[in-house]
N, C-alpha and C positions, 0 to 999 in steps of 0.2 A: 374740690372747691376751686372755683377760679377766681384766683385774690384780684387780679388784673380789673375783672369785669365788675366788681364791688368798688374800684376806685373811685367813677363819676357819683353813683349813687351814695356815695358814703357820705356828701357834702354840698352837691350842685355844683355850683361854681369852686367851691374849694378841690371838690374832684375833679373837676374838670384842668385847675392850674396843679393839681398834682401831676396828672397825665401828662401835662404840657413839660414839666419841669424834668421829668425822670427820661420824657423823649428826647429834650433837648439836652439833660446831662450826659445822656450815654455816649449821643452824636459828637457833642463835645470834644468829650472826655479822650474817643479815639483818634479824632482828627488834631487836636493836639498830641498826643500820644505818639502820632506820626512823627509831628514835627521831633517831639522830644528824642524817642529810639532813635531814627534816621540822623540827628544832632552828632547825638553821642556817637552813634558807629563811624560816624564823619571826624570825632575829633572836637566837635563844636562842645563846651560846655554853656549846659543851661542853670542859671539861677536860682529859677522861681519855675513852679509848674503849678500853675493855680486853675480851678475849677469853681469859677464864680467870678466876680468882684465884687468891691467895696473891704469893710471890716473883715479882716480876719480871725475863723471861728476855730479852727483847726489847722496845725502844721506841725510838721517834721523834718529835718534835715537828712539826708539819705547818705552812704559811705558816699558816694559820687563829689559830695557837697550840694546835691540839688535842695532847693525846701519846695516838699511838696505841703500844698494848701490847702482849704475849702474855704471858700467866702460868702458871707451873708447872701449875697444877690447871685441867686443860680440861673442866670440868663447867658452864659457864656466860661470862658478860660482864656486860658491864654499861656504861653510860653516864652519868658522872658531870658534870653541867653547871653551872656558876658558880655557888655557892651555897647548892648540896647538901652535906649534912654526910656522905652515905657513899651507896652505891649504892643505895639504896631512894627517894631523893630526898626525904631527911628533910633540913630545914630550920638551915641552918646561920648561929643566929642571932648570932654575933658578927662573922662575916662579911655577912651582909647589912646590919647596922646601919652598918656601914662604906662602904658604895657608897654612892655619887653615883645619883641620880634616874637619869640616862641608864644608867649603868650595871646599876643595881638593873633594868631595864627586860630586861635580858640574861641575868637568871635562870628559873630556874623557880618562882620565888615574886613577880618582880616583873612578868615579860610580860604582855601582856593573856591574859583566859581564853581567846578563841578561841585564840591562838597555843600555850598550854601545853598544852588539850586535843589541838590538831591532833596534837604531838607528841609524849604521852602514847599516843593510840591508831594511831600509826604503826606501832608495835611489832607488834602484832595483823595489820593489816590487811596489811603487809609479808610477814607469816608465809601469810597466807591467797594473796598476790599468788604468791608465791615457790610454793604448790602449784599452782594454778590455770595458773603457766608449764611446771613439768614436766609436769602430766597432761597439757594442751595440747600438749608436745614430742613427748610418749610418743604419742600418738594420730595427730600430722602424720608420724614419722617408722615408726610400725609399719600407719597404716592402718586402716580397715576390711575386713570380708569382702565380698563381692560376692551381686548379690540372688541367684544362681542355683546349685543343689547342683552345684557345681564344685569339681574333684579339684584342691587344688593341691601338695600333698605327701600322702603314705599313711604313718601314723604304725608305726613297728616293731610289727609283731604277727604270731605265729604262724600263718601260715594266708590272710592276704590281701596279701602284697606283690606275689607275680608275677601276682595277677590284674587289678587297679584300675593305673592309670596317671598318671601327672598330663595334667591336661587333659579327662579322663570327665567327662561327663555325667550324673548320677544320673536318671534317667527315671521308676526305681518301686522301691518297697521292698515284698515280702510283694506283690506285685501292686496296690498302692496306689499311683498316680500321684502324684508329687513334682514339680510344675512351678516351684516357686522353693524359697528354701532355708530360709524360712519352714515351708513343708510338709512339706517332710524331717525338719527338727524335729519338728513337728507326729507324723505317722506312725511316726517312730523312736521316740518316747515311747509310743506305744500299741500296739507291736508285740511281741508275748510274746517273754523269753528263750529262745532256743533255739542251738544248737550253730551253724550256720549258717542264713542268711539269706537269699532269691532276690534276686536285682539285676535292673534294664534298663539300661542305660548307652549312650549315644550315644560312638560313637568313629569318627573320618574318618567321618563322614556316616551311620553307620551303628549300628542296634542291635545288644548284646550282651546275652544272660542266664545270670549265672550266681547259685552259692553262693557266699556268703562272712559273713567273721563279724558278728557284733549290729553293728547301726548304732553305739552308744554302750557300745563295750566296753571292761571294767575296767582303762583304760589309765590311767595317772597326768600327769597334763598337767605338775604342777606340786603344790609339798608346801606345806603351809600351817607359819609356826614354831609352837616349841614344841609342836611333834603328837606323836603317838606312833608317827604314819609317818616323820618326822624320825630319831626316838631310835632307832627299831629297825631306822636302816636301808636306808631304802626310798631309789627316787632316782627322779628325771624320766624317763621312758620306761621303767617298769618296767610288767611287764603281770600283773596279778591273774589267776593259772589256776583256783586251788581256795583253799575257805574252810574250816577245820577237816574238808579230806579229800573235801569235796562240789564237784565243779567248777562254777566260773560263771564266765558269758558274757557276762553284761549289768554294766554299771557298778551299775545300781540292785539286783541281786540281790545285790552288797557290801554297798549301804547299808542294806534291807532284814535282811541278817544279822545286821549290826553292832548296830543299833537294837534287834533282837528280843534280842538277846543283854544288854542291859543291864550293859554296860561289863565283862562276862565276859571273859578272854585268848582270841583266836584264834591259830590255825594257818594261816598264809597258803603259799600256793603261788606262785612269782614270776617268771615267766620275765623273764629277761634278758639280751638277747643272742646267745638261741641257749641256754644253761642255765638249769638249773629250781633256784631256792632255796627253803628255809624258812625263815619268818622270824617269829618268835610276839611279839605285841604286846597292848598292853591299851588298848580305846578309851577315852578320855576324854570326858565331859559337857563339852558346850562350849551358851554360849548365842548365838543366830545370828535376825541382825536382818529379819523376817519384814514384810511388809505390815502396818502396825496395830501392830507391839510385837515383841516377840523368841520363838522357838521352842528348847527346850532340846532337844539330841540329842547319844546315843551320836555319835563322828567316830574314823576313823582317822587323820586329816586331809591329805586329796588331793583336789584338784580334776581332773575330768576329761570328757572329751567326744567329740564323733563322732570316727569312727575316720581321720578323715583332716582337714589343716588347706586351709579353703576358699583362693582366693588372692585377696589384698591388695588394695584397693582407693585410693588417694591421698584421703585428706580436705583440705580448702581450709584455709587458718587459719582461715577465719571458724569451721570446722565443728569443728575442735579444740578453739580459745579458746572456745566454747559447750561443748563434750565435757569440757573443762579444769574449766569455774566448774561445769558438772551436778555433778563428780564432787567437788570441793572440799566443794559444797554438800550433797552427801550424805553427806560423813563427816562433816560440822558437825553437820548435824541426825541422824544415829544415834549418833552421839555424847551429843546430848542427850539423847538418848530411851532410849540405854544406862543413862546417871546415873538418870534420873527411873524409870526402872525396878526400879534398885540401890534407891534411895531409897524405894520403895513395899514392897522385898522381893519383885516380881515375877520376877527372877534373882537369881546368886549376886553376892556383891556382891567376888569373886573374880577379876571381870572386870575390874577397877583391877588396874595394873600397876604397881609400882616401877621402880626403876633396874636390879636387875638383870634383871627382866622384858622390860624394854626395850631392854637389853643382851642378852640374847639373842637377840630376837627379832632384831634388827640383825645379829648373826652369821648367825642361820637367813638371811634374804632375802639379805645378799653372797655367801650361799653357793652359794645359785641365780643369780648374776650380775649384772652392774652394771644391768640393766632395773630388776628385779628392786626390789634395791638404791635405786636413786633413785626410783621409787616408794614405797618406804618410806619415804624422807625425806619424800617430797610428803604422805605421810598423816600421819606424824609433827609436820611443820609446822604443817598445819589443827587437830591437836592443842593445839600449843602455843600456837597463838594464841587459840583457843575458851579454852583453860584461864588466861591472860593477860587475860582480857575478865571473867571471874569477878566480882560484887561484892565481893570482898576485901580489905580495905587490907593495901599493900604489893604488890599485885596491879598492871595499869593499868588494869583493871576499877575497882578501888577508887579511885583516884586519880580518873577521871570521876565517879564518886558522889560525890566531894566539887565534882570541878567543877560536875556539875551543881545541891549542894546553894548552892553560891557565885551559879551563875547567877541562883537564884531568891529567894535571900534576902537576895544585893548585900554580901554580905561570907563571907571563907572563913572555915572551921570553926577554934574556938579554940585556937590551940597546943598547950597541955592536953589537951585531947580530943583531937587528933589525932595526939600521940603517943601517947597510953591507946590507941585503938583500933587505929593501926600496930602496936604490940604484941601485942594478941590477934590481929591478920593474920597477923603472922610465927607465933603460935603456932597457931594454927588450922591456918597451910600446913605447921607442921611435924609437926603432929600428923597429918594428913593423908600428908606423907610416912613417915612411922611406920608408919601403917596399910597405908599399901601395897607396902610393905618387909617388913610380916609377910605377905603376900599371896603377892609373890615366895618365902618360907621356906618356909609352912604349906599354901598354897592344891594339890590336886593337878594 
């Protein structure tokens, strides 16, 4: 039973802010956690390691002297360590002028800089660590495909279950020879829409040729959130028959329709299950990260692919933990290049999301199941720690810019100034969350 994907539907929007809350606890929970272990192995003692704010519903004091917490309002943490006047790690100076040398050595204003830095950017890279283990998970425990057009499940579709088998052999598509599953690809992309398709197929040692449908036909692998395949509807193995009355066969004669249509309402045709639905939606502009920058396009939003799923291959750890940091490393960097893009006007700048954009989205992925799901954390993560790295003060981006303007100047930035400018951080991030709050309201 998959508890995950019973979340959304146990409540609507109560599932939905469940998903939201358990994604954002975990994320949390680590990137504090950072802060706190790397603290302690530095020397620093922390006070408080809360998981929430507001009232206090749970706590305990640890041999350390730490109190660990949980607080009413699960939208965040924080790690409060000797010395600090409140969570942001603003300087609390009636308290520090009272410590003893040794002591003052155990704050975050007296430790040495490498030590405060270490622990200041544990928070980040913890969050980076913590995706870089799920993709890694997800990849050792789901696998690879294998190099050869090999049948290893035949996805639900009208017309080709009792002919393909698991175990075939794809040999040729259209009379085009497929010798690994590279070329399959290859020839299925170049092979016109049509009704059915000729096959060769190796089975018990032997060739077969028959009809069957498009290599890559309009089957729904998997729904992207917040789409308007989501809202209208639509679910994981559903099969695209006809578009506004005109039947198609090919996955790309959807996206093709979509696209020419310029965000117009379609009329879909839907088989599932053996029954044929209608289901009428309106594509949304989405911007979508292309080689060199991003590409805007009509989306119904479904991913989908060959008509059958190859079978599994076991990857090594070493080949995950590489597959884990590649993919870490590419949401970092389209990420960045998201922003710089928002920032030039080249997309809509639409594509910041708020809290409850976020919260949705959380719901949409539980709802397709706990893979699903904790991939979403793993991207979420990378998120929150790229955006934790920010030159912000209040940020722990900003908190480095001062260490590094310490390291080179031999003394830290004025008291004065450094609360004037923590000030504009907080107001800057919260003018920032504003923006992207009316994005969630207004944006379509």
């Amino acid at each position: 039973m998959d508890i995950i994907g019973m979340i959304p539907s146990a409540g609507g929007l109560l599932g939905t802010l469940a998903a939201f809350v358990l994604a954002l606890s975990v994320i949390v929970a680590i990137h504090e956690y950072g802060h706190y272990i790397v603290g302690r192995w530095c020397g620093i003692h922390a006070e408080v390691f809360s998981l929430g704010f507001g009232p206090v519903l749970f706590s305990r004091v640890d041999k350390h002297g730490t109190k660990w917490q949980l607080a009413a309002l699960p939208f965040g943490g924080y790690v409060k360590f000797m010395g600090d006047a409140d969570a942001a790690s603003g300087k609390d100076g009636e308290i520090i002028s009272s410590l003893s040398e040794a002591e003052l050595k155990r704050t975050m204003h007296g430790a040495d800089l490498w030590r405060r830095s270490a622990t200041v950017a544990a928070g980040p890279i913890f969050n980076f660590i913590l995706s870089m283990l799920v993709f890694a998970a997800i990849f050792l425990f789901s696998g690879t495909t294998s190099d050869e057009p090999l049948i290893g499940e035949v996805k639900p579709n009208p017309g080709n279950e009792e002919l393909f088998e698991a175990g075939d052999l794809i040999k040729a598509v259209g009379g085009v020879n497929t010798p690994d599953l590279a070329a399959f690809y290859e020839v299925a992309r170049d092979t016109p829409p049509a009704e059915t398709v000729s096959y060769v197929i190796e089975r018990n040692g032997a060739d077969v040729t028959f009809d069957s449908v498009y290599p890559f036909p309009p089957v729904l692998d998997s729904l992207q959130p917040q789409s308007a395949a989501m809202d209208a509807g639509l679910e994981a193995g559903d099969v695209i028959t006809s578009v506004d009355g005109q039947p198609v066969w090919a996955l790309k004669e959807v996206q093709e329709y979509v696209q020419a249509g310029a965000g117009a309402e379609v009329d879909l045709g839907v088989w599932r299950e053996g029954e044929i639905l209608n289901l009428q939606l309106t594509p949304r502009q989405r911007d979508l990260p292309v080689e060199g920058g991003f590409e805007t396009r009509w989306l119904i939003g479904f991913s989908g692919g060959a008509f059958f799923e190859a079978p599994r291959v076991t990857l090594g750890v070493g080949e995950a933990a590489l597959g884990g940091a590649r993919q870490t490393w590419f949401i970092a960097t389209s990420s960045l290049s998201g922003l710089w893009h928002m920032i030039t006007g080249a997309i809509s700048s639409c594509n910041i999301q708020g809290p409850i954009g976020i919260a949705q989205t959380s719901g949409d992925m539980a709802s397709q199941g706990a893979q699903s799901f904790i991939w979403f954390i793993a991207v979420l993560s990378t998120a929150v720690g790229l955006l934790n790295l920010f030159p912000i003060p209040v940020l722990d981006g900003g908190h480095l810019v001062f260490h590094a303007y310490e390291a080179v100047s031999g003394k830290p930035p004025n008291d004065k100034v450094l609360n004037v400018m923590m000030t504009t951080g907080l107001v800057l991030l919260l003018s920032l969350m504003v923006f992207a709050l009316s994005n969630d309201l207004l944006c379509p």
